[in-house]
C-alpha positions as CSV (number, residue, x, y, z in Angstrom):
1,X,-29.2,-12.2,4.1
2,X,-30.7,-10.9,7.6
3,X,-31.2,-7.2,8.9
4,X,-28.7,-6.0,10.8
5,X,-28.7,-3.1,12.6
6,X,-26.7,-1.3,15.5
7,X,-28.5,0.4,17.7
8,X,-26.2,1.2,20.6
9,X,-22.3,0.7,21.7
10,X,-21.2,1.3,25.1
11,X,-17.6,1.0,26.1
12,X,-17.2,-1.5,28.7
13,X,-13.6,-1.3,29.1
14,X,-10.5,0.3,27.9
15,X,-7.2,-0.9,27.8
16,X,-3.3,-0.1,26.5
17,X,-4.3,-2.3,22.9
18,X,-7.8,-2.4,22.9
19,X,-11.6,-1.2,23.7
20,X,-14.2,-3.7,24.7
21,X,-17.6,-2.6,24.1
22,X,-21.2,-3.9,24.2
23,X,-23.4,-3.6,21.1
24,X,-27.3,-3.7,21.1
25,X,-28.0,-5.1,17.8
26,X,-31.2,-5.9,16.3
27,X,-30.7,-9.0,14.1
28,X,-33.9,-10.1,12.0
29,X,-36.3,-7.9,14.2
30,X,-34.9,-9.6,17.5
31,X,-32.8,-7.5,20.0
32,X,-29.6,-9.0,20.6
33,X,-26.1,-8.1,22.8
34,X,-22.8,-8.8,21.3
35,X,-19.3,-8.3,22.2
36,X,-16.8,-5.7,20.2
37,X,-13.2,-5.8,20.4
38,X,-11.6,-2.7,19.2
39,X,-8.5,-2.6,17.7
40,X,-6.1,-0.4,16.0
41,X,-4.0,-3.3,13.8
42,X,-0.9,-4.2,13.3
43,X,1.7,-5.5,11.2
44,X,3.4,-8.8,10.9
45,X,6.8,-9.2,8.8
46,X,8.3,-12.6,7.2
47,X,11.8,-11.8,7.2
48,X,14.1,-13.9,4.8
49,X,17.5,-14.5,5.4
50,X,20.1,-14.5,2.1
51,X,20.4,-17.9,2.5
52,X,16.1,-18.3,2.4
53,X,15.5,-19.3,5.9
54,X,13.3,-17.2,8.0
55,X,13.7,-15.3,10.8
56,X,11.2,-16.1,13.9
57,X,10.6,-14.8,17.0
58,X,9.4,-17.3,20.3
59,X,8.4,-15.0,23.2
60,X,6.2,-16.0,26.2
61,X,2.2,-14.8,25.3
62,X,-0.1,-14.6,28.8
63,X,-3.2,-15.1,27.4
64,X,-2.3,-18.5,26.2
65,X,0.5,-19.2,28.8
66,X,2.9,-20.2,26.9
67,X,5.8,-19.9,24.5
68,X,5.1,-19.7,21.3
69,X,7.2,-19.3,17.9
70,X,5.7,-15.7,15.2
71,X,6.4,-14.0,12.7
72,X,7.8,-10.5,14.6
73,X,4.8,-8.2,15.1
74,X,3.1,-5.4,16.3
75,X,0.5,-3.4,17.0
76,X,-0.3,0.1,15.2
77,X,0.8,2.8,17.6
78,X,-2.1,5.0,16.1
79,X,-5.1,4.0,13.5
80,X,-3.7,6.0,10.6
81,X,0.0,4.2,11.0
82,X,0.7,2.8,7.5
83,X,1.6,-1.6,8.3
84,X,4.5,-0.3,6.2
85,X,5.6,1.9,9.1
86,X,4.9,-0.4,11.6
87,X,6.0,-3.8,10.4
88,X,9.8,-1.5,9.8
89,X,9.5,-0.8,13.3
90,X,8.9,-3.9,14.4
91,X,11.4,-5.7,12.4
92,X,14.3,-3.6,13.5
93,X,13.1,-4.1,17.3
94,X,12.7,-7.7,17.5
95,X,15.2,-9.5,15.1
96,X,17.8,-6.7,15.1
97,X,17.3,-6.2,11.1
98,X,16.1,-3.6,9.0
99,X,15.3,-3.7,5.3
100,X,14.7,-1.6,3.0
101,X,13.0,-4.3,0.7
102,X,9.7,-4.9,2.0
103,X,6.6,-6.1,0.0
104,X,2.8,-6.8,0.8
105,X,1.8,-10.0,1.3
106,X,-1.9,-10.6,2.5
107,X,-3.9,-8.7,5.0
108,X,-6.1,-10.8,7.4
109,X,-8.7,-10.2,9.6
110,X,-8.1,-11.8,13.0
111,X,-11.1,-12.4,14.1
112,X,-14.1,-10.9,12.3
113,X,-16.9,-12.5,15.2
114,X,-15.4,-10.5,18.0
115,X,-13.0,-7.6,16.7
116,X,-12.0,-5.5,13.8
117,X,-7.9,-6.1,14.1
118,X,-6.7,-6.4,11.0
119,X,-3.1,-7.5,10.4
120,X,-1.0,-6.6,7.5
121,X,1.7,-8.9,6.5
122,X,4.9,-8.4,4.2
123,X,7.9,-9.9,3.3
124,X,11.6,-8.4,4.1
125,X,14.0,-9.4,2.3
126,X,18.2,-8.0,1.5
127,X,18.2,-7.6,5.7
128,X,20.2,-5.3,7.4
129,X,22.3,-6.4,10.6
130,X,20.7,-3.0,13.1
131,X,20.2,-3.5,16.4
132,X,17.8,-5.1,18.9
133,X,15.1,-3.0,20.9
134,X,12.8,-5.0,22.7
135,X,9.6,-3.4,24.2
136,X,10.5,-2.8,28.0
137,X,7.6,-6.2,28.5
138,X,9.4,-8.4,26.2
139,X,11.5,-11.1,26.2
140,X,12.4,-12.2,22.6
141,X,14.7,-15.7,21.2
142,X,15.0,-15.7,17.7
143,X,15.5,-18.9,15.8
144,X,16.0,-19.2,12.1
145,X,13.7,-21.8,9.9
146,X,13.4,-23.0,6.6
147,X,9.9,-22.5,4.8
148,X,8.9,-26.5,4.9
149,X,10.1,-26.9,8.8
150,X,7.9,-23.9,9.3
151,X,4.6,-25.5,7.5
152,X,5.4,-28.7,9.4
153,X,5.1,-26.9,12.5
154,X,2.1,-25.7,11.4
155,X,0.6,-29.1,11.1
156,X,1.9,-30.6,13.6
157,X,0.0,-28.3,15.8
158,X,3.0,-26.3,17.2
159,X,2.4,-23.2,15.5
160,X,-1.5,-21.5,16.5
161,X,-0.7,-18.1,16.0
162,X,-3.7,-16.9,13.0
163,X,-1.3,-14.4,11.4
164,X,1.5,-16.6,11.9
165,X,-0.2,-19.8,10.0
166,X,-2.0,-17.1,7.4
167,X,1.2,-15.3,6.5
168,X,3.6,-18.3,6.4
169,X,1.0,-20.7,4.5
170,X,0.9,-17.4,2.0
171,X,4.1,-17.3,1.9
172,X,4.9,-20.8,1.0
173,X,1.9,-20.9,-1.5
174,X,3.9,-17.6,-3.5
175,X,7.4,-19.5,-2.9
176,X,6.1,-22.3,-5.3
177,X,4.6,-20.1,-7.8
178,X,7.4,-18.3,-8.1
């Protein structure tokens, strides 16, 4: 393995989710600029219906502009939030659920070349009929999907989203061992 060494990080910008800085790096003796994203994490949530469909969520995303069909998610509203926390908050506000059966299921990191989000997943299950609370900014349709529509989706190329594919590829891999 190569030398690695930070020498400097200077915040370029600063946004509502994230920090973008500018490392020097010295990589094998050479000097070297890179790009950080910081990021606080978040949480991501397959929820499961009683009769084993699950719950999605297809909301407009700017950066890719279009709609797209996710797990419900959501960032950390501090570093030290638990994704337990979180992904119960999250739940409740975009499918209108709560539960109070919620298990791990993988952690991922998004994108380890340009930032250090990392997304905790879980599984709800034994949901709660609560009440919608959308972020002021969102605009949420749910739609309810069996596990192999879902991984069809996935390779048919209409489902991108990285904790999206990770979680529900995860989740269909622990279905069948199960």
């Amino acid at each position: 393995m190569g030398e690695f060494k930070r020498l400097d990080r200077t915040l370029a910008y600063q946004g509502k989710v994230l920090k973008v800085y500018s490392d020097h790096v010295k990589v094998n003796g050479q000097d070297s600029n890179w790009d950080f994203i910081h990021h606080n994490g978040g949480a991501a949530v397959i929820p499961v219906t009683e009769e084993g469909k699950i719950i999605m969520v297809r909301q407009y995303r700017n950066a890719v502009d279009r709609f797209t069909l996710e797990i419900p998610a959501g960032a950390l509203n501090y570093a030290e939030e638990g994704g337990l926390t979180c992904v119960a908050r999250e739940l409740e506000e975009e499918t209108g659920y709560r539960s109070e059966n919620i298990e791990w299921l993988i952690t991922i990191n998004s994108w380890p070349p340009f930032t250090n989000e990392q997304v905790e997943i879980f599984v709800a299950r034994d949901l709660i009929p609560s009440v919608q609370n959308f972020d002021e900014e969102e605009s949420i349709e749910l739609e309810e999907h069996t596990i192999e529509e879902l991984v069809a989706l996935i390779f048919r190329g209409e489902i991108k989203d990285s904790k999206t594919v990770a979680g529900l590829m995860a989740y269909a891999v622990k279905c069948e061992q199960e």
